[in-house]
N, C-alpha and C positions, 0 to 999 in steps of 0.2 A: 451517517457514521461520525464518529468520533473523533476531533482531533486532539495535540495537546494547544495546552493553554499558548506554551509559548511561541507554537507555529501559528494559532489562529490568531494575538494578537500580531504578528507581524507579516499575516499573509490581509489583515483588515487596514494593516499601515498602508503597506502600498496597494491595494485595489477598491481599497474602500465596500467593499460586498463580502458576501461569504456562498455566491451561488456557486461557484466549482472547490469549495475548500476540500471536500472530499476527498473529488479526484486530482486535485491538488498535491494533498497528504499522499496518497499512493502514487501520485508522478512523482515526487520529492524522492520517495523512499526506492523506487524503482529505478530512479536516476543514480542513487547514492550508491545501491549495489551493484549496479551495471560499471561505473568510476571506477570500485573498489576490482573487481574483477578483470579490467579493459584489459591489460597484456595476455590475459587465458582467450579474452573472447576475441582479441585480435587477432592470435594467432589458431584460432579454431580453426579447421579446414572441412566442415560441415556443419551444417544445421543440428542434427544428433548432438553432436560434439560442445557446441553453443547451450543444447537443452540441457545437459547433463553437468555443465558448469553453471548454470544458473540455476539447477536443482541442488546442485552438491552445497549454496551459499547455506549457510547456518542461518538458524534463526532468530530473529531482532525481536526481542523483547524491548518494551518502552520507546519502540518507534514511534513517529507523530501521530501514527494512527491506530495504536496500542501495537501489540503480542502477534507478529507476522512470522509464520511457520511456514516452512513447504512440506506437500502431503504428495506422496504416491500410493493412490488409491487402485487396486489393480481390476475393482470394478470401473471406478470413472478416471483416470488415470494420476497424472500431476497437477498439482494447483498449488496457487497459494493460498491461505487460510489465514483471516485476521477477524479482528469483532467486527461485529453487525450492530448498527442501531436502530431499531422499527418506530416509525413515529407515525402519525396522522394527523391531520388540519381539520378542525373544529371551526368552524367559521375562521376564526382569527386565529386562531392559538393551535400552535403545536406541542402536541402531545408524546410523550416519548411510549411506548409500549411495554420495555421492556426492560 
C-alpha cells in the first residue's frame, strides 16, 4: 500500500527500511484518531459504546495512506476502507498491478 511522501521519507530517517511502513501508516492514522476522540472513549462505559465512537469518526481524506472512510456494510458489517496497492516480485523487481 501506499504511503505519502512525506511520512515515507521520514519513517526511512529514523528506521532506515520500509518493511512495516504500511502498517506503519495505518498505526499512525489509528493512533491520531483514537488521541482525537480519548475523552468519548475514556468515558465510554461499554464495548458497543467505544464501536459506535470510532465508527461515528469522519473520514480523512489525504491521510498518509490516502482516502480512509468507515463503511457499515449490513451484509459484512463495519470496516474501514482505504486504497489497496497490488504488486508482485519478478525476480528482482516489483511490479505494481494496479
Amino acid at each position: 500500500n501506499r504511503v505519502s511522501k512525506k511520512f515515507k521519507d521520514y519513517y526511512l530517517e529514523q528506521f532506515n527500511n520500509d518493511n512495516q511502513i504500511t502498517w506503519a501508516g495505518f498505526s499512525y492514522e489509528f493512533t491520531k484518531m483514537l488521541e482525537s476522540q480519548e475523552s468519548k472513549l475514556l468515558a465510554a462505559s461499554s464495548s458497543l459504546e467505544i464501536i459506535n465512537i470510532v465508527s461515528a469518526y469522519p473520514a480523512k481524506p489525504n491521510s498518509v495512506v490516502g482516502d480512509i472512510n468507515f463503511y457499515n456494510n449490513p451484509k459484512v458489517g463495519k470496516y474501514f476502507g482505504f486504497p489497496i496497492v497490488i504488486k508482485t516480485i519478478k525476480e528482482t523487481k516489483v511490479i505494481e498491478l494496479n
